[in-house]
N, C-alpha and C positions, 0 to 999 in steps of 0.2 A: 786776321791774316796780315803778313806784312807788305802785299801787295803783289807779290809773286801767285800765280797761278799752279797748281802742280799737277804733271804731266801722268796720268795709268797709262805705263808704255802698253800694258800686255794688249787692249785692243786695236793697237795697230801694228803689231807682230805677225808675219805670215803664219799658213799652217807648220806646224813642227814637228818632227817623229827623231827619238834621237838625239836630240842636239840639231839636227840639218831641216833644213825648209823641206818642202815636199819636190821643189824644184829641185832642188842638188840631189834628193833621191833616185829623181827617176833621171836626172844625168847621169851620176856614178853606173843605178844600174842597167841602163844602155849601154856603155862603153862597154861595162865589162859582160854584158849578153853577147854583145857583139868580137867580141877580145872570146870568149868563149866561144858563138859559131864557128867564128873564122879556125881555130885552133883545135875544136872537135873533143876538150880536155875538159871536166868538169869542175876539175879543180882550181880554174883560174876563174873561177868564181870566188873565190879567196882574196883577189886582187880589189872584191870591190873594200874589204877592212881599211887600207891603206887610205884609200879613197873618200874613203869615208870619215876616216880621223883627220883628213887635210881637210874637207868638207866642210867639216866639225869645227877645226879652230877658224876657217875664216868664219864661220856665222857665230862665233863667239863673239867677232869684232865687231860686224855688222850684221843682223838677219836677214838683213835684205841685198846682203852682195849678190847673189845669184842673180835676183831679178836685177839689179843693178849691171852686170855682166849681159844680161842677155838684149838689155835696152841699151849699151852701148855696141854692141854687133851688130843691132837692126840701123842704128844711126851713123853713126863713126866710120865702125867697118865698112860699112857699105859705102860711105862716100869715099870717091875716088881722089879730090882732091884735099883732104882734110891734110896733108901733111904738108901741101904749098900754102894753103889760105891758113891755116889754124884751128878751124870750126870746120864742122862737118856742112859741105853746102849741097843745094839739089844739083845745082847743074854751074860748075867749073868755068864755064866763060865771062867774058866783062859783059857788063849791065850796058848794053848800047842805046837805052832808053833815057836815060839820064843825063848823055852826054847833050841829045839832041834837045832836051828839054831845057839845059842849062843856054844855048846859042841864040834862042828864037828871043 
């Protein structure tokens, strides 16, 4: 060997059906279940193809965008001040423990 190691991506690939992870599945088809309740049509279950090809090419890029997406919602999104600080933080106020630590 020339000293390189080489990587078998396939056992760290999520499940796949498709082309799409199993995550992007049962996203597409909640929307479009719910795009279908609310609308009472059963043909807009057709919507989920579309869905499904856009799906498709982002997990051609990465396979793990979905979960990658869904772990930036639970973090990011949810913090409130990630757009004044830059990083998602717990809790938005100055650190008043530091201050007092630095005086004594």
């Amino acid at each position: 060997m020339d000293g390189t190691d080489p990587l078998f991506v396939g056992p760290t690939r999520p499940a796949m059906k498709w082309g799409v992870t199993m995550d992007g599945i049962i996203v597409g088809f909640v929307l479009v279940a719910i795009l279908m309740i609310g609308t009472g049509n059963p043909f807009t279950l057709l919507l989920y193809l579309p869905i499904h090809g856009t799906l498709y090419l982002l997990c051609m890029r990465d396979p793990r965008i979905i979960r990658l997406l869904f772990l930036w919602v639970q973090t990011k999104l949810r913090s409130l001040g990630w757009r004044h600080w830059g990083a998602a933080t717990a809790c938005p106020l100055v650190n008043t423990r530091a201050g007092k630590r630095l005086r004594s």
